[in-house]
N, C-alpha and C positions, 0 to 999 in steps of 0.2 A: 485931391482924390477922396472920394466919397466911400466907404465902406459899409457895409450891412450886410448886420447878423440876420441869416432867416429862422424862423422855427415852424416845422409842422408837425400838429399834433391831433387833427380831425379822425384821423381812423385809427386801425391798429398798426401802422407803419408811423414810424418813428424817427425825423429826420432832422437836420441841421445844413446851412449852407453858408458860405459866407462870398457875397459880391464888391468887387469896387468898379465902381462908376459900369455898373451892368454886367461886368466879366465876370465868369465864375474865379474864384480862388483857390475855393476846399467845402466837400460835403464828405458826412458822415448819416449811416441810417442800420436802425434795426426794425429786425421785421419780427419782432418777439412780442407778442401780445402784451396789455397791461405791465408795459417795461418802461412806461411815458417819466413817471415819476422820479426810479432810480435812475434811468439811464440819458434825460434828459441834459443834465449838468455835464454829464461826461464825456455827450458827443462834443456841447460847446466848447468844451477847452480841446477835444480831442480836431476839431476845426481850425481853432486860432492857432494849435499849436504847426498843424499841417500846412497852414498860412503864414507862419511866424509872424500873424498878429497880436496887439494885445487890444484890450478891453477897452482900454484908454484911446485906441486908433479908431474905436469904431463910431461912426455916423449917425446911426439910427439902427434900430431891431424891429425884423417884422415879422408878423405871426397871422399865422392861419387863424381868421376869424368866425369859420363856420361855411355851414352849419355840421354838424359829425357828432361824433363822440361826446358826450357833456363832459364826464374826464379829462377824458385827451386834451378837451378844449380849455376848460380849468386850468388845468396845469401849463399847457402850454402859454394863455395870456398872465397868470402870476407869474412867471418867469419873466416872459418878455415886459410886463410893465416893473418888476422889479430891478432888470439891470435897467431898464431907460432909467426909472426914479435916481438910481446908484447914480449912474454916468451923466444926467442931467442931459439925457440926447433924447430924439421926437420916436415914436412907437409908430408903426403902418399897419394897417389893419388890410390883409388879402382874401376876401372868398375862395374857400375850399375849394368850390364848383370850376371858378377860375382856375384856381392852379391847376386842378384836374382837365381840365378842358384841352389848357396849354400843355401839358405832359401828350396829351393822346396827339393834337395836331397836325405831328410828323407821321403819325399811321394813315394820315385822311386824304388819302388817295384819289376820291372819287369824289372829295368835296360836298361831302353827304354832311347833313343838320347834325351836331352834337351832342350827345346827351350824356355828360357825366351824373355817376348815382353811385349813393353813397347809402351804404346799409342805415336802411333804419328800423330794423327787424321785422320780425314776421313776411310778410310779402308789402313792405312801406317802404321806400327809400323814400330821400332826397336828393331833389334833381332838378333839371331847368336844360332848356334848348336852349343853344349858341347856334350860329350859322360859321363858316369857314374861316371868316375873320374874327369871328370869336366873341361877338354882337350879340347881346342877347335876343331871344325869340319869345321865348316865356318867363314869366317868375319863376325863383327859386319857390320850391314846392314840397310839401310833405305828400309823397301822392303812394295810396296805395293801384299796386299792381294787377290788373288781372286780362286777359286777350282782349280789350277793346282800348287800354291803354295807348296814346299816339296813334290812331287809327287814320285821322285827317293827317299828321304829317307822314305817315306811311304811305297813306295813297297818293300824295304827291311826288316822293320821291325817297332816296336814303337815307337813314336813320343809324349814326354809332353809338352804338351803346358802352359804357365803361366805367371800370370802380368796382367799388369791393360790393354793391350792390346791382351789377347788373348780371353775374352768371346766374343767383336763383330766377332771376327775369327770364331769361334766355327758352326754357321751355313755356313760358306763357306766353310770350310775345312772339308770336311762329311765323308774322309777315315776310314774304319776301323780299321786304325792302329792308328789311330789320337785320342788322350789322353786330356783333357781338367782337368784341377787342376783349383780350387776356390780361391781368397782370399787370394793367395802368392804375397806377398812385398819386394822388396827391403827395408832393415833394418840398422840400425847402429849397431846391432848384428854382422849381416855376413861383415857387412866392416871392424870392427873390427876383426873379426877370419882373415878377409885374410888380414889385417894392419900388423898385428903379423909377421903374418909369409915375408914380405916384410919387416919389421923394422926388423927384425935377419938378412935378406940378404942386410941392408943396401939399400934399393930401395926407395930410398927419392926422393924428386922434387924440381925442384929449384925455391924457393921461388917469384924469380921473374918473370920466363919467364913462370909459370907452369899457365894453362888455363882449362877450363872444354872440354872436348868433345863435340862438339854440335852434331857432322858427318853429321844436314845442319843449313844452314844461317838463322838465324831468320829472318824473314820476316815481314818488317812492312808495312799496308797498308795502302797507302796515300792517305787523304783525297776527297773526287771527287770535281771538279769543280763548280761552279754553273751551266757552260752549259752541263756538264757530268748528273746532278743533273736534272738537266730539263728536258732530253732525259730521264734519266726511269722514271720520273715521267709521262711521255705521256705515253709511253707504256705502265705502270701498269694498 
């Protein structure tokens, strides 16, 4: 029996699962903002223990490799290549987009194109079309949003949209083919279902050179000058 730990950590949902040979066992999840860090560790033993696994039982760890949060995503691949290194077991690396795809799936009633999106502030996400089997249609994408957004796959037919980046969408994109879903997450559930099926094809990552997806550079902003500081201070 094969066992794997999942971890996701792409948004601000915060989750843990643990699979053997594809089954679910035990998940844990908080929906508590910037809680990636402390509460990381705690769902994982808070899983094994729900499972009465230990550390030592498990297979391989797989984790949300992007693209989301730079954070989230941080924290969750030094964990996950930390216990692999600890346990001398293989790491799997799962797109966000994926997981999120597979969570919405069961709502896809009409067999309409899928569009998981994932905040990427201001009116940006990231996001990528799947068709029903879950095939991709487009590249993962940094795209920002404004009403001409999917306009060719709208006039073709239906469009769902979902993720913690598509309700700001939702009044831009006013098609009527255009589909809005509530309250679908990227999960360590769905990373685990599609860990599975990547650990049977041997689709591991190498420990050392393996990184999160960011698909852009985090951006830090650097402090302003006194005299930068002074000029909008006058204008204000």
């Amino acid at each position: 029996m094969s066992i794997i730990l999942s971890l996701e950590t792409s948004t601000h949902v915060c989750s843990v699962a643990l699979h053997a040979d594809g089954a679910s066992l035990a998940s844990a999840v908080t929906y508590r903002e910037q809680s990636h860090a402390s509460k990381l560790a705690v769902l994982v033993d808070q899983v094994l223990s729900l499972a009465d696994v230990t550390m030592a039982q498990l297979g391989a760890v797989a984790v949300s490799s992007g693209p989301g949060s730079y954070t989230g995503l941080r924290i969750g691949t030094s964990t996950a290549k930390g216990l692999c290194y600890a346990l001398n077991i293989p790491l799997i690396g799962v797109g966000a987009l994926d997981s999120l795809a597979l969570a919405a799936g069961p709502f896809n009633t009409s067999r309409a194109l899928l569009c998981p999106m994932i905040d990427a502030r201001r009116m940006e996400v990231y996001c990528q079309l799947l068709d029903a089997e879950y095939n991709a249609v487009s590249p993962v994408e940094a795209k920002v949003i404004d009403a001409e957004s999917f306009r060719t796959q709208l006039e073709a037919g239906p469009v769902l949209f979902f993720g913690n980046g598509a309700a700001k969408c939702q009044g831009v994109i006013q098609h009527k083919n255009a589909f809005f879903l509530a309250d679908v997450h990227p999960t360590a559930d769905t990373v685990g279902t599609l860990a599975w099926e990547k650990f049977r094809r041997n689709e591991t990552e190498d420990l050392v050179t393996f990184e999160p997806f960011y698909l852009k550079e985090f951006m830090i902003k650097a402090p302003a000058t006194p005299e930068v500081a002074a000029a909008a201070n006058k204008t204000a």
